[in-house]
C-alpha positions as a Markdown table, in Angstrom:
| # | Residue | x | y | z |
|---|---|---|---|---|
| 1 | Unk | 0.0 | 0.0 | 0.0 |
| 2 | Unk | 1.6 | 3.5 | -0.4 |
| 3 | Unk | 2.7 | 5.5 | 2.3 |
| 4 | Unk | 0.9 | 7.3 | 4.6 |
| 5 | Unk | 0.8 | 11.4 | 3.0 |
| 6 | Unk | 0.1 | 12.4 | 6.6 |
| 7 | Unk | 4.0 | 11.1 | 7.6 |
| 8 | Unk | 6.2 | 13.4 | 9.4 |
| 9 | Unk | 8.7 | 11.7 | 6.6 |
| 10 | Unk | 10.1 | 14.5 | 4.1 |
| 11 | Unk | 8.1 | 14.3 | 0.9 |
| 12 | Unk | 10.1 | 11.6 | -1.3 |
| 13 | Unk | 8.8 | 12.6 | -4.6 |
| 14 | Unk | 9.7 | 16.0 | -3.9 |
| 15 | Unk | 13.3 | 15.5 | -2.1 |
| 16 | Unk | 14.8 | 12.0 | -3.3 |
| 17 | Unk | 18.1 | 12.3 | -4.8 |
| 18 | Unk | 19.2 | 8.9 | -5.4 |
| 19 | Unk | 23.1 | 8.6 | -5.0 |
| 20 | Unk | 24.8 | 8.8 | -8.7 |
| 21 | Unk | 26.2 | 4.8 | -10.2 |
| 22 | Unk | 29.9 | 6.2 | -9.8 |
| 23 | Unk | 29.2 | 6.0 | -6.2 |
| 24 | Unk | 29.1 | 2.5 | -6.2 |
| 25 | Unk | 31.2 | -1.0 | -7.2 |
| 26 | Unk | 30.2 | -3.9 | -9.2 |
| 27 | Unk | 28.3 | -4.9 | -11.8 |
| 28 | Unk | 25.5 | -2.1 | -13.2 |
| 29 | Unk | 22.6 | -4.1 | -11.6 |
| 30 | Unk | 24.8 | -4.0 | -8.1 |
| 31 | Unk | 25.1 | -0.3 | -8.6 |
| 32 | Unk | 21.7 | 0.4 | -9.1 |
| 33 | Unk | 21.0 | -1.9 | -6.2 |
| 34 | Unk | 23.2 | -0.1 | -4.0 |
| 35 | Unk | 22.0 | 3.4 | -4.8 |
| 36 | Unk | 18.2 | 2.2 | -4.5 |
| 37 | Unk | 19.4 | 0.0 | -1.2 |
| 38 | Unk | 21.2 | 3.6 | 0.5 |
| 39 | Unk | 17.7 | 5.3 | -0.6 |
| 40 | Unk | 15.5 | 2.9 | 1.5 |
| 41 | Unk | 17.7 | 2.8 | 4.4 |
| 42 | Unk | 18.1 | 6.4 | 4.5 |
| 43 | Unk | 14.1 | 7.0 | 4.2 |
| 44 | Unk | 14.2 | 8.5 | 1.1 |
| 45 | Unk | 11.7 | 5.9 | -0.1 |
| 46 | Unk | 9.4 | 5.9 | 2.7 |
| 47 | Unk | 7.8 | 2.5 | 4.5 |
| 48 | Unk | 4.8 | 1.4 | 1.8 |
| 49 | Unk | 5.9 | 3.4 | -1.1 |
| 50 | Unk | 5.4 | 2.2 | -4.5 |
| 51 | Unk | 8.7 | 2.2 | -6.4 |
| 52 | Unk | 7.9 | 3.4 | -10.0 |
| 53 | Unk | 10.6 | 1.5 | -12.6 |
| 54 | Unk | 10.4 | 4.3 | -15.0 |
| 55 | Unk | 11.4 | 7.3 | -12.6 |
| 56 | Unk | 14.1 | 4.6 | -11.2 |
| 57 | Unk | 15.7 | 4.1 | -14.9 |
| 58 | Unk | 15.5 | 7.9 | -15.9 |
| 59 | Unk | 16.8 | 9.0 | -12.8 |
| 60 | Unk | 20.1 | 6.6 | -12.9 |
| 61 | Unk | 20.4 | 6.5 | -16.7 |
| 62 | Unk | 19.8 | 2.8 | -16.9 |
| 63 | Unk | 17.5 | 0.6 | -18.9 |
| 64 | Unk | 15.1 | -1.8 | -16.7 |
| 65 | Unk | 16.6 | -5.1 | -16.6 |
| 66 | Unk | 19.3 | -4.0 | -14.0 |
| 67 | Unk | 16.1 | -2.1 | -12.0 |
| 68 | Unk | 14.9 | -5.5 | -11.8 |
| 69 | Unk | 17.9 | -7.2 | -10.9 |
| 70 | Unk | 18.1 | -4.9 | -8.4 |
| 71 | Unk | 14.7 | -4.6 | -6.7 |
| 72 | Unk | 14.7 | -8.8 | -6.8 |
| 73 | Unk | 18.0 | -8.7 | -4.4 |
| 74 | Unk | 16.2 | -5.9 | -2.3 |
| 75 | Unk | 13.2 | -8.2 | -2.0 |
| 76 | Unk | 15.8 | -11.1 | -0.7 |
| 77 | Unk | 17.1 | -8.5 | 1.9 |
| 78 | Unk | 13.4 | -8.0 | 2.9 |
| 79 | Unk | 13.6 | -4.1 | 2.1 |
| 80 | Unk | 11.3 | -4.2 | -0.4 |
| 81 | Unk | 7.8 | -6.3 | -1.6 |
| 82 | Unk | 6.8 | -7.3 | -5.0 |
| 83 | Unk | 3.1 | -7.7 | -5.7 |
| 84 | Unk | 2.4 | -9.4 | -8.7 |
| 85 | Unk | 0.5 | -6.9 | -11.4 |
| 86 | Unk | 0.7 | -3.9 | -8.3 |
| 87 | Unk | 4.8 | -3.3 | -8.5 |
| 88 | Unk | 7.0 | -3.2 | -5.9 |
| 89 | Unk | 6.7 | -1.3 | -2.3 |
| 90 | Unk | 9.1 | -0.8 | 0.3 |
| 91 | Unk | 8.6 | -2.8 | 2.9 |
| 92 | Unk | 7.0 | -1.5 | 5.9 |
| 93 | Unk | 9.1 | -2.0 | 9.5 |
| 94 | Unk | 8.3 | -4.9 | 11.5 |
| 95 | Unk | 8.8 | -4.4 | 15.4 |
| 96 | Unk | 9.6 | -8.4 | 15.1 |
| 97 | Unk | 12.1 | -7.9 | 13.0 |
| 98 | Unk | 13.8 | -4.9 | 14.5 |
| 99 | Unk | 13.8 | -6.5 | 18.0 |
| 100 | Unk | 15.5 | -10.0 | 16.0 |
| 101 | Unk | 18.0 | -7.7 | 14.3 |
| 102 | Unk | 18.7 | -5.9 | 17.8 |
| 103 | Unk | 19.3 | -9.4 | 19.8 |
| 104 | Unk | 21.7 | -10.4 | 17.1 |
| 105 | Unk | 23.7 | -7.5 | 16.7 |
| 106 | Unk | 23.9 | -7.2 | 20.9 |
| 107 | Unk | 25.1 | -10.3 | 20.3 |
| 108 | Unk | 27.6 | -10.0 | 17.9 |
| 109 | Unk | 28.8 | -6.1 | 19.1 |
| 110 | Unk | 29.0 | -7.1 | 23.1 |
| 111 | Unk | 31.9 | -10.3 | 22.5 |
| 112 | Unk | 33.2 | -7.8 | 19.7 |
| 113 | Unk | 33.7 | -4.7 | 22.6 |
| 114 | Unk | 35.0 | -7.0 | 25.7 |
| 115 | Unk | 37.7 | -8.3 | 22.7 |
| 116 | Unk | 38.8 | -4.8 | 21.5 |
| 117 | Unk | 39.2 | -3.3 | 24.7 |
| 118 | Unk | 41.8 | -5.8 | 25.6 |
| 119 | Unk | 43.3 | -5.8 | 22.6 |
| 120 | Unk | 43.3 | -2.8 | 20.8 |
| 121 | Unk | 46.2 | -0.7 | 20.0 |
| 122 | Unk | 47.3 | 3.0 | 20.5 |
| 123 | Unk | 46.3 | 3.4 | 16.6 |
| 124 | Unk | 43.3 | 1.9 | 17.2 |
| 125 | Unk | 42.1 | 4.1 | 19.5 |
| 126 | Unk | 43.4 | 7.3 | 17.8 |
| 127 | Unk | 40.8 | 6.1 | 15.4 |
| 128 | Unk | 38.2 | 5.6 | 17.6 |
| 129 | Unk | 38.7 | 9.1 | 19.5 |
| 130 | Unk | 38.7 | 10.9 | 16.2 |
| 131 | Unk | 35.5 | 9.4 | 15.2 |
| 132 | Unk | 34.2 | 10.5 | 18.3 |
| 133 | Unk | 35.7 | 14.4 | 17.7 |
| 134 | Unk | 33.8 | 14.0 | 14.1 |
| 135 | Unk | 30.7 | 12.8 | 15.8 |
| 136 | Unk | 30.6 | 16.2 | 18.2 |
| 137 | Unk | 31.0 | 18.8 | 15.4 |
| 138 | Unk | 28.5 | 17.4 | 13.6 |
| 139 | Unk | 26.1 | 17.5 | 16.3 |
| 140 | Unk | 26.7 | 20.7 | 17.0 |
| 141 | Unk | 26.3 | 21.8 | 12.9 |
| 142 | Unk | 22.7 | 19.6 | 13.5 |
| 143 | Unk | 23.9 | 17.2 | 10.5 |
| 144 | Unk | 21.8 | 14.7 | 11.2 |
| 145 | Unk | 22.8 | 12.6 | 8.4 |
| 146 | Unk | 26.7 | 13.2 | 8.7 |
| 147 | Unk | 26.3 | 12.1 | 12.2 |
| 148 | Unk | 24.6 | 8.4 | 11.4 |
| 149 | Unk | 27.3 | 7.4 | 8.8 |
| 150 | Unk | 29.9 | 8.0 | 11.7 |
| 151 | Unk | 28.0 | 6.7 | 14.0 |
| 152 | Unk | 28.2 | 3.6 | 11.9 |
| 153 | Unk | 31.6 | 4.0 | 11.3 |
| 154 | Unk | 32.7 | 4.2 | 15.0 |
| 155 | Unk | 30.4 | 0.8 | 15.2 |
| 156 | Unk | 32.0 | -0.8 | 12.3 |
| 157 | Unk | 35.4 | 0.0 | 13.6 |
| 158 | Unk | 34.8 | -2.0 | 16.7 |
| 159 | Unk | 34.0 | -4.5 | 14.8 |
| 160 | Unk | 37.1 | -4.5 | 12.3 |
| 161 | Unk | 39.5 | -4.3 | 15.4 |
| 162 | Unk | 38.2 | -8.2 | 16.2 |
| 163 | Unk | 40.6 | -9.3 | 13.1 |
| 164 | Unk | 37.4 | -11.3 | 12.6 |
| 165 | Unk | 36.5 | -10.3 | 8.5 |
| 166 | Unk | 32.9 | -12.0 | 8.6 |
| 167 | Unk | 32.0 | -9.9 | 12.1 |
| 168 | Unk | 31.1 | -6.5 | 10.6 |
| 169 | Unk | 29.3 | -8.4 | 7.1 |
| 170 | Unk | 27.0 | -10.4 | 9.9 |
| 171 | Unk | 26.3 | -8.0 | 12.0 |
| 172 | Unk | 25.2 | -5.4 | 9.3 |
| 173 | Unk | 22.8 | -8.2 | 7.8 |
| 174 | Unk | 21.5 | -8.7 | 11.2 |
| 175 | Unk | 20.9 | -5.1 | 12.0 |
| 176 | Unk | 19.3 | -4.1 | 8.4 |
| 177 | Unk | 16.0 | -3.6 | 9.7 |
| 178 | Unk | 16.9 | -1.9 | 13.0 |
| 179 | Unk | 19.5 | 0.4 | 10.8 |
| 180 | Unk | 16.4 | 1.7 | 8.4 |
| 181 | Unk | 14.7 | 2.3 | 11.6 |
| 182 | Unk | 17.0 | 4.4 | 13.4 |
| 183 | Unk | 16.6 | 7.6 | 10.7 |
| 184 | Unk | 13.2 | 7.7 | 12.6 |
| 185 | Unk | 14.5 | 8.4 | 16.1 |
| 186 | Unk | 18.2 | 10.5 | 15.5 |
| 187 | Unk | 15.7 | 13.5 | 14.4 |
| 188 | Unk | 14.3 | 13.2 | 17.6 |
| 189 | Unk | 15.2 | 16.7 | 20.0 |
| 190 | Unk | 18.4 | 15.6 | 22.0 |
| 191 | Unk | 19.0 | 11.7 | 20.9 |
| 192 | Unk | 22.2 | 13.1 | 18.7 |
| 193 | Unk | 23.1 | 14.2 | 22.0 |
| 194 | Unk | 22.3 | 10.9 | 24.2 |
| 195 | Unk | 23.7 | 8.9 | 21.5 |
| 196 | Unk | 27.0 | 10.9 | 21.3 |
| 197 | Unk | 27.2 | 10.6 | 25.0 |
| 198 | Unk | 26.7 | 7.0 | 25.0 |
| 199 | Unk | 29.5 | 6.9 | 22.5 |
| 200 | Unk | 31.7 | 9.0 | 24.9 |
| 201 | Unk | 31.3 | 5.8 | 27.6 |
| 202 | Unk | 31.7 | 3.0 | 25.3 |
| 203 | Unk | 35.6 | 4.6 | 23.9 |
| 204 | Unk | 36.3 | 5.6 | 27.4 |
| 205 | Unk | 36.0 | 2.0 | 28.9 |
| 206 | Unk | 37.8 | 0.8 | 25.6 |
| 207 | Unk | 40.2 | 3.1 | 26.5 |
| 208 | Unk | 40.7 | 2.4 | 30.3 |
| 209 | Unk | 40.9 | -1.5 | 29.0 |
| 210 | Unk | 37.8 | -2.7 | 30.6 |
| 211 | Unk | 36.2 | -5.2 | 29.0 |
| 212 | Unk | 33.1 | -5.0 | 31.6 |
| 213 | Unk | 32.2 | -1.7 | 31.8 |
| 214 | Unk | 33.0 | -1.8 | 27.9 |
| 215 | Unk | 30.2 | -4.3 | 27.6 |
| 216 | Unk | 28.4 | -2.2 | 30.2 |
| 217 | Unk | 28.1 | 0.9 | 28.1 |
| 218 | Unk | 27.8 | -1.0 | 24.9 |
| 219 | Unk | 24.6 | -3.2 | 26.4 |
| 220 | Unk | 23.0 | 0.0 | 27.5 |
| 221 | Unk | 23.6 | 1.8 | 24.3 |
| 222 | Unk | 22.2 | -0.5 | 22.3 |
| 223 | Unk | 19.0 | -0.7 | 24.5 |
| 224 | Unk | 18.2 | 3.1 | 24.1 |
| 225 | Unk | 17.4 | 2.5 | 20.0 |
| 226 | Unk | 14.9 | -0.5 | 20.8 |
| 227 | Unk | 13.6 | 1.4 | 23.8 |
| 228 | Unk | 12.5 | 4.7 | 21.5 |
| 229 | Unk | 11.5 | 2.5 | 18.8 |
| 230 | Unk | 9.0 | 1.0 | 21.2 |
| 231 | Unk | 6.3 | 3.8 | 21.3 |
| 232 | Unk | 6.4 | 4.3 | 17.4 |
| 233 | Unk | 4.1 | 1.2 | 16.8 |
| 234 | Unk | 1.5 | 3.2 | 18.8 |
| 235 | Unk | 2.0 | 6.5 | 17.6 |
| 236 | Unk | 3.0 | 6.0 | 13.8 |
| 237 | Unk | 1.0 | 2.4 | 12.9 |
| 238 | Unk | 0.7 | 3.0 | 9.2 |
| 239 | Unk | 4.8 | 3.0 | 9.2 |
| 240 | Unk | 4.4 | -0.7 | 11.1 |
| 241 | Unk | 3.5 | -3.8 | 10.0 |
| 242 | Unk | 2.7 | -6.5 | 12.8 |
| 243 | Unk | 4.1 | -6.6 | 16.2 |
């Protein structure tokens, strides 16, 4: 069904920019799948849209077989529906799902953070600590959307400093859903701000080399996404599907 015109959601038809093929690798269908992929996660496409295949080709330059290569792998990633003689929707978020993703990526991220902060190096930390400079200018410049991609980076560097190559692959295919979700709550008044501080605890106990307060901070952090996720099945249903 399409979306809700009543969502506090920018208008998509009116803002959506998808991200140019250079910006991508592979094959052209990959591309097109990767710049259509960053467009859902980012909210661009909004939860129940209808994806037209004409505006998708003329907008990238591309014919429609690599649209439909594309929205076939999104459908296998469960970001997107297709209705046979409707077209294809983007999937609207499932509080299931989410909470799945979360329990996985807790998971995953909590053995990751005790590791790293008995292992990580003086490099490794520089790293981190810069992140987390990067992270507090653009909170303070209210760049909402600079501010996720390093808050992903900061989480994917965590990961990296395992030595484990698979860790970061799995945990991003465990925390699709929850990832799409978050552009709904960093908006919020003040949750740049929570989050950043919550950021601040988890590289401090890496830093102080404690594995259990790392876990600690890490635990709670993670908790605070699911916790203000929570109230939006109430408040926004039509962006919900189930429970």
């Amino acid at each position: 069904m399409p979306a809700d015109e009543d969502s506090p959601l920018p208008d998509a038809k009116k803002s959506r920019a998808l991200l140019p093929l250079e910006d991508f690798t592979g094959s052209l269908s990959q591309k097109v799948h990767g710049s259509l992929k960053q467009a859902i996660l980012s909210l661009s496409y909004r939860p129940g849209e209808l994806m037209q295949k004409p505006e998708i080709c003329a907008e990238l330059g591309v014919s429609r077989s690599p649209v439909s290569e594309a929205m076939a792998r999104l459908a296998a990633e469960g970001l997107v529906e297709i209705v046979p003689q409707a077209g294809t929707y983007v999937t609207r978020f499932s509080m299931a799902e989410i909470r799945e993703g979360a329990f996985l990526r807790e998971a995953l991220e909590l053995a990751a953070v005790e590791l790293v902060a008995t292992t990580i190096s003086n490099d490794q930390l520089l790293q981190l600590k810069r992140n987390l400079r990067v992270q507090e200018a653009l909170m303070q410049d209210g760049d909402t959307a600079g501010f996720h991609q390093m808050d992903a980076e900061m989480h994917e560097l965590i990961l990296s400093f395992t030595g484990y190559r698979r860790l970061t692959s799995l945990a991003e295919t465990a925390w699709i859903h929850v990832n799409r979700a978050r552009h709904l709550n960093l908006p919020v008044p003040g949750r740049m701000q929570s989050t950043l501080a919550e950021h601040t605890a988890i590289i401090s106990a890496i830093e102080a080399r404690d594995p259990q307060a790392a876990r600690a901070a890490t635990k709670h952090h993670l908790a605070q996404l699911i916790l203000s996720l929570e109230p939006l099945l109430i408040e926004r249903p039509d962006l919900f599907t189930g429970g």
